[in-house]
Structures are given as C-alpha cells and as structure tokens.
N, C-alpha and C positions, 0 to 999 in steps of 0.2 A: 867750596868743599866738593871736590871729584874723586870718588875711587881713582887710583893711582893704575892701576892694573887697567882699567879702560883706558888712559891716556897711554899706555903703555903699549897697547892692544893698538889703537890709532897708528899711533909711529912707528913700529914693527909691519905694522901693516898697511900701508898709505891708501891700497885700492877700496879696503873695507870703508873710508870715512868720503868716498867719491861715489857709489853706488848706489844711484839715487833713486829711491823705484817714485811713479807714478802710482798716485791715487788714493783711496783714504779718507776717512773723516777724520780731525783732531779733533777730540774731547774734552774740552777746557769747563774749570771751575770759573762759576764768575762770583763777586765776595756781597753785588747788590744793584739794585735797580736803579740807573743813573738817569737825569732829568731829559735828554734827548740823545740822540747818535749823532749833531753838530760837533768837531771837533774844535773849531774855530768858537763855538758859545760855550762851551765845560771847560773847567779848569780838574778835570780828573781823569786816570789813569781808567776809570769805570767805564770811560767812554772809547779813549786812545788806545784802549788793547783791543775791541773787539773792531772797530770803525778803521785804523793805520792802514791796515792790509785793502782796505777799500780805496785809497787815495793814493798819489805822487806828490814829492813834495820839486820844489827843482830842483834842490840838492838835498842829501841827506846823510847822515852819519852813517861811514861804513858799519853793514849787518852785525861784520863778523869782527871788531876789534872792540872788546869790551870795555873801554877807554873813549868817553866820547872827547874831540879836540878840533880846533882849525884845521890840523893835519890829517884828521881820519873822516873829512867830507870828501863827498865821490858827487858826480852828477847824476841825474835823474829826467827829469823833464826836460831841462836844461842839459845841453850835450858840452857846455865850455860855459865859462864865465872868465870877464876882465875888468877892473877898476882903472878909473884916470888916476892920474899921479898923487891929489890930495886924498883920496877916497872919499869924494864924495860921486860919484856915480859909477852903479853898477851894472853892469850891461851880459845880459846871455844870449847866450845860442839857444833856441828852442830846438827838441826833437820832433821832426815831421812823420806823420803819419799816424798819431797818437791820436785814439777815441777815446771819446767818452763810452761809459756802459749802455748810455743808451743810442749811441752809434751818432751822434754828432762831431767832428774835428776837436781837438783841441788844439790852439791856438794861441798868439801873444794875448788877444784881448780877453783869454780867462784870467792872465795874471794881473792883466790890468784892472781887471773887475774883484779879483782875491785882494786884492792889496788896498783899493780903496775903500774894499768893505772895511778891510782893517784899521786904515788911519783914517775913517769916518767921512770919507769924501762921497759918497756914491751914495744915490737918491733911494737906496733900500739901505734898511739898518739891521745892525744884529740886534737880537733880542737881551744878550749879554756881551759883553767884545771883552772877552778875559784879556786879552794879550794888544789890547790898544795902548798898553805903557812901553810894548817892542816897536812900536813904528810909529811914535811920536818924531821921529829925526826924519823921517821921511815924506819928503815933501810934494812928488810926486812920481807917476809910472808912464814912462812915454815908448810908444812901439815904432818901430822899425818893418815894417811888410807883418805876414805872416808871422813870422819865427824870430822874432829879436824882439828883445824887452827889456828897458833901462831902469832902475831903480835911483832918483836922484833924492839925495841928501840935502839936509841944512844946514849940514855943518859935517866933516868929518868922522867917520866911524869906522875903524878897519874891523873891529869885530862881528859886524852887522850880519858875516853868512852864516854865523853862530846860530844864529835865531832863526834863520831862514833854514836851518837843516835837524832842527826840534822833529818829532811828531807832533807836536800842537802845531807845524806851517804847512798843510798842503794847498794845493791848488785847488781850487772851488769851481766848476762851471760857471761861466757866466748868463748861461739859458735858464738856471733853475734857481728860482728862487730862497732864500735863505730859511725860508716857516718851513719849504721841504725838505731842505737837507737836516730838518731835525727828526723826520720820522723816517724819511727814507732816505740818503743820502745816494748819489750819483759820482762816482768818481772815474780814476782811468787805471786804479792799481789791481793789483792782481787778483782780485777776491771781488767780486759780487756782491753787494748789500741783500739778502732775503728777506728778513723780519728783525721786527723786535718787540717783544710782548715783555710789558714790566710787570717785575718781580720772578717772570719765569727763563727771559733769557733772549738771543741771539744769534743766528745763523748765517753767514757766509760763504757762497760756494764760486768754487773755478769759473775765471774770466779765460774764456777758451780765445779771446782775442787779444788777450794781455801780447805789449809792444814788443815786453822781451821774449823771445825765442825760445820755449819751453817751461816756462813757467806759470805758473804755482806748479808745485808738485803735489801738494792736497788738492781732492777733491772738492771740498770745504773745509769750515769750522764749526764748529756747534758751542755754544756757550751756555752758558744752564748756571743759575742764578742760584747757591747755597748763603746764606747770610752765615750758619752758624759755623764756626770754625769747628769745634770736633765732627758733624756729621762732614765737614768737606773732607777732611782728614783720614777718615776714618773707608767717607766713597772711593779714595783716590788711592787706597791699601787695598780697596779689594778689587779695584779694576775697574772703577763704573766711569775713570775720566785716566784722561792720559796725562794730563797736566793742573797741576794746582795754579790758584791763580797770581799771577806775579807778585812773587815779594812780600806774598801773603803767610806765609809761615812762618812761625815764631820759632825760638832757638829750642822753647819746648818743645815743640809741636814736631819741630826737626829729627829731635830725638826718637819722639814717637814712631813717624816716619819709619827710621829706618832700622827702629827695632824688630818691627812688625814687616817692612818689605825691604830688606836691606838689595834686592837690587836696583831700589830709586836711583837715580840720578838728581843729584840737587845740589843747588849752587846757593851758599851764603854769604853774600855780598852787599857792602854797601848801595845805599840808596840814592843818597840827597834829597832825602827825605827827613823834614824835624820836625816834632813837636814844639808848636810855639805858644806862648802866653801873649794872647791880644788884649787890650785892656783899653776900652774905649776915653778916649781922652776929654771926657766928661765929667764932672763933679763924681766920687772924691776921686778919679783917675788922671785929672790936670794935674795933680800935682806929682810933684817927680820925686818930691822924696817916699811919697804913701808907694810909688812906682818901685824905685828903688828897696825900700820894706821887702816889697812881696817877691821878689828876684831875689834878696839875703836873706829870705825863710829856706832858699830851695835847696837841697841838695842833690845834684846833678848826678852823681853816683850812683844814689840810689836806685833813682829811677835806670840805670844801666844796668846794673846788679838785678836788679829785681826783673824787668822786663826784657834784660838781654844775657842775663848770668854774664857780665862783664862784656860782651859782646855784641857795643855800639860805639859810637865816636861825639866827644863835646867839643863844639863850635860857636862862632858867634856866628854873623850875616852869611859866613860863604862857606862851602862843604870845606870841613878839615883835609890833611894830608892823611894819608899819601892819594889816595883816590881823588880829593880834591885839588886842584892850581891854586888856591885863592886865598884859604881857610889864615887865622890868626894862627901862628903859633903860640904854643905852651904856654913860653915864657911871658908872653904879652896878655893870654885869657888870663894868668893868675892873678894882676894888676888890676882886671875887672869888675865890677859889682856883682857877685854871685857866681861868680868861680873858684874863689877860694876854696882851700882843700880844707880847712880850717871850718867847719860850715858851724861847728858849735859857738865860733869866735862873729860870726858871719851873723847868724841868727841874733846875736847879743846886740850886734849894732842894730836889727831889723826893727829888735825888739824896742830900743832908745828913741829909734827916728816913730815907733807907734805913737810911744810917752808923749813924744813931743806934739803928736797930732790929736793929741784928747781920747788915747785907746791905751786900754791895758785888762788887767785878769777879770775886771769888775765890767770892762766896756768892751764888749769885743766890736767887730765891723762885718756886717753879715751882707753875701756876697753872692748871688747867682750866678755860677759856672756853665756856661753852655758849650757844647762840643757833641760833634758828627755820632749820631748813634753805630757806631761802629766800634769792634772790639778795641783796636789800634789807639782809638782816640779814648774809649769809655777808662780803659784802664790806666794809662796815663795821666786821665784827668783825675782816678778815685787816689793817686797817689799825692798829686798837687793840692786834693782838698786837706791829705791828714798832714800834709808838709807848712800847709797855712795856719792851721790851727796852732803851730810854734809860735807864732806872733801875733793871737788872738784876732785872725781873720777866721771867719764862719763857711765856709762854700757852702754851696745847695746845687746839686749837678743836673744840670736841664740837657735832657740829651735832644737830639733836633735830627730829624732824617734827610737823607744824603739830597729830595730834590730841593727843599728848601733852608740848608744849609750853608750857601753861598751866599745865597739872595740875604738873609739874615746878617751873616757881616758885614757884605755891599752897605744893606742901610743900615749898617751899626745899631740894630733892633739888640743891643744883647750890654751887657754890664761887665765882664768878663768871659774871656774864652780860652779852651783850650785847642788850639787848630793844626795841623799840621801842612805845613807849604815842601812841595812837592816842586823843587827846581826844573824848568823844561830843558834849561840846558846848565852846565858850569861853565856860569860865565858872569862878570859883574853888569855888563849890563842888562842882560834880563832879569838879575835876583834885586838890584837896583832901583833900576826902572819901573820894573814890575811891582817891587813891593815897598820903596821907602823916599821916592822924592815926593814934593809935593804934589796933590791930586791923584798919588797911585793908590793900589790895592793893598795898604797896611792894613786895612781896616781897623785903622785908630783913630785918623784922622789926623795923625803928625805929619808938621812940614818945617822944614828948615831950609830956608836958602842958601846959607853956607852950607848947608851938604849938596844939595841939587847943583850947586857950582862946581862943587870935589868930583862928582858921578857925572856932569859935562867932560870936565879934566881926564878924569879918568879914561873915559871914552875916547878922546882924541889923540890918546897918547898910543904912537905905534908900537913905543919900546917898551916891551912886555916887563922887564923889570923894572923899570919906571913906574909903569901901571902897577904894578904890585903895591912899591908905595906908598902910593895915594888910596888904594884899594883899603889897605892896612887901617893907615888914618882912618877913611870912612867907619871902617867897621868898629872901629875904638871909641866914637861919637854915637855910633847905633848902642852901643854896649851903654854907654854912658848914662846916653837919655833913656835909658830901657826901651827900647822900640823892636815889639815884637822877638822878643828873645829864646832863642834858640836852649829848648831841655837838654836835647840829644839830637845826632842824627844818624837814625835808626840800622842797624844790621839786619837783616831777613831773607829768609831761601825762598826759594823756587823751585819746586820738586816736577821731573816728568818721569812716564815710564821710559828702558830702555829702549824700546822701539824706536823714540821719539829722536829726531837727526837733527842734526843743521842750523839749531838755536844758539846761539849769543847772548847771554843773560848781558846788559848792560851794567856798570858798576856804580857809572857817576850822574846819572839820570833815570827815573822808571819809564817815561815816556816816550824813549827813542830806538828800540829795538822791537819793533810788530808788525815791519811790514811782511813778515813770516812766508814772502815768498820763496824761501829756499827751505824750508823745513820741510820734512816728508818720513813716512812710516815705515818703517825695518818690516811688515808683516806682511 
C-alpha cells in the first residue's frame, strides 16, 4: 500500500529517487529482546533485522526486487559462481580485498569454516544450528588458493543458491569464535556491530572500509526495543522513530497509522509467515485422528477476518499464490482436513471422531497452549482456545518469552502450541528440509519415509514444473497427517517516515531484505 502520488512523483521525476545524501542515524522500532546477535544460532527476524547489515552473504537476493527468486540472486562475496553438469558442485569466485571489521583478510578458508559450522563438521559447534536441515546434502567445502571455493554435494540439488542467498547465510570469520559472534558479532558488511543491551536495544554504525565504494549511506542504526504495540505505534506518529519494525503492523494499527500521520509510507504485504499448530506427537497427540479433530474444530477464516479484516492468505506447507511459487491451490486445500468452507459441517465430524475417542459435553480434554509471548502469537492463539472449545477441547494459554521459546519446542517441553514459522526463503527445500523430514525442526517429532523420499525427489528435479508436482503431493500428505498446519499466512505493513529512501519491503520472505546498505535520509 503506497500513496500513488509518490510513485507518481518518482517517475516524473527520476533524479528525485537517485539523490542520495550521506549521513544520519535511522531510528528503528525493535518489537523484543532476542536471545543473542548470532544469525547463524536464531531462527528470528529479532535478530536478522538489526545483525543483516553487519554481514555478507556470497550471494544474495537483489535489495531492490521485492520478489525473492533463483532469478533475483546477484553476487556478494562471491564475484561469479558455476555448477558441473549434475549439480552437484559448486564453485565461486571470491572477491579480493574484502576485511573483516576487525581488519583481518577475508578469505576462501571463512567459507570453509561457515559451512562446516553448518553441516556440523568443524571442531567448534553452535550453541543451536537452526538451519543444519539446509546443508544436510552437503558434503563438503574444498578451496582453491585464496579466492575460490567449492561446495560439493551428495547428491544433486539445483536449488541449493536459494539457501545460500537467505539472510539467515552469511559468511562467518573463521578467527572468531562462535560464543563471540553471539554478543558481539564481527562481519565485513556495511554496518559495524556497537552494542546490544537486552530488553533496551541495538546500535550499528558506518563501516567506513565497507568493499563497495560509497556505502552505507547511514551513519548508523539505532534500534530501541518497544514490546508494546500501541506505544510503538503511537512513538512512530509523533516522530520519536523513523521506521516501525518490519511487518510488525497490523491492518489495525495501519489504519491507525495513517489517520493520525497520513504522510507514512507503509507497505502491506505478505510475509511467509503462518501461524502453526504444533502438537507433540506424544499421548493423546499420537494419534491422528484426536490430530485430525483439532484441525476440523478450526475455522481458518476467522482468524483472517478477525486478525486481518480479510487481509491474509490460507495455505498448507508452502506460501499461497500469487506471492508464493509453491502454495496448493484452492481447488486441492478444499479436499483437505480443515479447509472446508463448510466449517459448521467440518466441526460435526470433529465432534464424531471426539465420541469415538471417549470425549464429549460431560468429558472434555484439557490442553496447555503454549506460544511466544508476543502479540502476533498471544492473539492467535486466544482464538484457537475458544475454536477448541467447539469440540470439547479445554486450552490453558502458557505464554513463554522469546529467549526461551525455541529451546522449549527443540525439546518438545510443551503438549500443544501455537508457533509461527517464518520461511528464510520460498522454496521447498528449506520449508521441507527445515521443517518436515525426518530429524527436522517440526517440532513434533514426525517422520515419514515416504515423504523424505518425495523431498529427495523433489530436490533433484531440475524441471521446475515437474518439481511442482511432487511439491503438491508432499504437501497433500503434510495436510493429511496434520503435521504442523498452517492457520493463515499472515498480511502486515511496515511503516517509515517519508525521509526514509532506498528500502525494499520484501514480499515472500521477512528475513531477506536488511542489508540496508542503500537506504539513506531525505533531511
């Protein structure tokens, strides 16, 4: 959502959107106090907006096309990349003359040292390795002099630069150890690591050595930690921040916004971001039909109605169309367990498969809810407890703060959840890999072999419609078995002052548009 008159204003006038002043602080909301500044150890957006602009990845999604894709990767560290004929090895060009912050070389042997922290090969470990489900195919990293570095496979994967041009891949020194890049983090990207004090925020300033030739254009960032959504709201009307914090605005709050300062700027756009129901696959949650129950209590609408005034998108494993490649269509989610439009007809059967399990009006099944103390999650989940209660399930809402949040589903410490998974990129196999073969991050503890076959397959297949196919199937199995199922996935803006230049809200990922080295202040 852009005033029209400003795009209008751009195109009429081309020099106005090229005149780039030097200097500046930007002012950003931050929405909460995340468990370290490692990007490589957080699986949250809490980390990757303030920490991005501190790192290089070797390749990464262009800034400035709000569409991330195969076709909108550009180089970075890496000045070329080339695959052998099967794809299974990939091989870059490094860029020379690239420091680290703290004036050391960067080099082939940091990627070799990032990559094996990743697929667990290298005699330091992460304290959490979120994204060891992306470089499970990779077998090892072998260099070339200085500046060339091969990625070999175990088998075929043409999607594999997909992953490698997220915000959750950058390059890691290999001099510093990984307990330090969680307080202080050392990169080569254009922004300077300063602080981080939890619960108050974040600061960033100008890498005056940065590789590319006139960049950053801010002086810094400053990031300042409001948890409550109206005072963020309400700072960011009267001028005390120049930007709210990504994606964190609701379609309310939008309104709010720009009744009150209608010169915002604010972009409401999808995410690929859902709210999921986890549900430990432990007594009564082994069984599929109690699973199934609680998936035809729900009504998927509502929660879009209510939380987005119509103003989100329903999916099963992979982000919907149009913003999504992947997503089921229509025709195929209505075939599904808890997509029916019918949800009154829906609920009837919920109710029959309870009967059958020894629950009804006299026996209900009483249930602890846990989910991220955060608005996004708390209210989601107050909807899911009075949509259970249709089929004599009981919730009790446990809310859990954002450092020890993760850790809690890792060891499945919880009976049900309400979580939201946050795709690093659109694509099947990080949302796959990452969350549904067996040994990944379901945190359910479901594994199927015939599907880990289907998500090999999948993977190997160069021809994108092909891959669709099999994509489809998988995600009609994920629906089937209820594994981690998809409410919605979500719509929400991003509001900055007009000053504010040169940003790219991304559409189909939150975590890939921060490396904010081209934004800068009109003042």
């Amino acid at each position: 959502m852009r005033y029209w008159y400003l795009a209008l204003a751009l195109a009429l006038f081309p020099a106005l959107a090229h005149a780039q002043k030097q200097g500046g602080i930007l002012r950003v909301q931050h929405r909460d106090s995340p468990s370290s500044m490692s990007i490589h150890e957080e699986g949250t957006i809490s980390t990757v907006l303030p920490v991005m602009g501190v790192f290089n990845n070797l390749v990464v999604y262009d800034q400035h096309k709000p569409q991330n894709s195969l076709e909108t990767i550009v180089p970075e560290l890496a000045t070329s990349w080339s695959w052998n004929t099967d794809f299974t090895k990939l091989t870059f060009k490094l860029r020379e003359g690239v420091k680290w912050h703290d004036g050391k070389p960067f080099t082939s042997a940091d990627v070799k040292c990032t990559w094996e922290l990743l697929n667990g090969t290298a005699k330091e470990k992460f304290k959490i390795n979120n994204r060891s489900g992306w470089y499970f195919n990779l077998e090892s990293i072998t260099t070339n002099g200085l500046y060339e570095a091969t990625m070999h496979m175990k088998r075929p994967q043409p999607a594999f630069l997909a992953l490698l041009a997220s915000g959750f891949s950058p390059v890691y020194p290999c001099h510093v150890p990984p307990r330090d890049m969680r307080i202080h983090p050392i990169g080569t990207g254009p922004f300077k690591f300063v602080e981080f004090k939890g619960n108050e925020g974040m600061k960033v300033t100008r890498n005056p050595d940065y590789w590319k030739a006139g960049r950053p254009y801010l002086d810094g960032i400053e990031y300042t930690v409001i948890p409550n959504r109206a005072t963020a709201i309400l700072s960011f009307i009267a001028g005390k921040f120049d930007m709210t914090f990504p994606y964190e605005v609701t379609v309310q709050g939008l309104k709010d916004i720009l009744s009150q300062y209608p010169a915002a700027i604010c972009d409401l756009t999808s995410t690929n971001v859902a709210a999921n129901i986890v549900m430990n696959i432990a007594p009564p949650f082994d069984n599929l039909d109690l699973r199934k129950a609680v998936i035809m209590a729900v009504d998927r609408k509502a929660f879009v109605d209510i939380l987005f005034e119509g103003k989100a998108d329903v999916g099963g494993a992979m982000m919907p169309a149009p913003d999504g490649a992947w997503g089921l269509p229509p025709e195929m989610l209505q075939t599904l367990p808890g997509f029916s439009s019918d949800v009154a007809k829906s609920r009837e059967e919920a109710r029959t498969i309870m009967r059958g399990l020894g629950y009804g009006p006299d026996k209900h099944l009483p249930v602890k809810l846990s989910t991220r103390n955060l608005p996004t999650y708390r209210d989601s989940a107050t909807i899911l407890i009075s949509q259970l209660k249709e089929v004599w399930i009981d919730g009790e809402l446990d809310p859990v703060e954002t450092a020890i949040w993760q850790p809690k589903l890792i060891r499945r410490d919880y009976q049900m959840g309400l979580s939201l998974v946050g795709n690093g990129v659109d694509d099947p196999d990080q949302q796959f890999y990452e969350s549904y073969v067996c040994g990944s991050r379901t945190y359910m503890g479901y594994c199927d072999k015939a599907i880990d076959a289907l998500v090999d397959k999948q993977s190997m297949e160069p021809d994108q419609a092909k891959r669709r196919q099999i994509v489809w199937e998988i995600d009609r199995k994920l629906q089937q078995d209820v594994v981690r199922p998809m409410l919605y996935y979500q719509r929400s803006a991003t509001c900055r002052r007009p000053e504010v230049k040169g940003l790219t809200i991304m559409v189909n990922s939150i975590f890939n548009g921060w490396r904010m080295e081209d934004v800068w202040l009109d003042r």
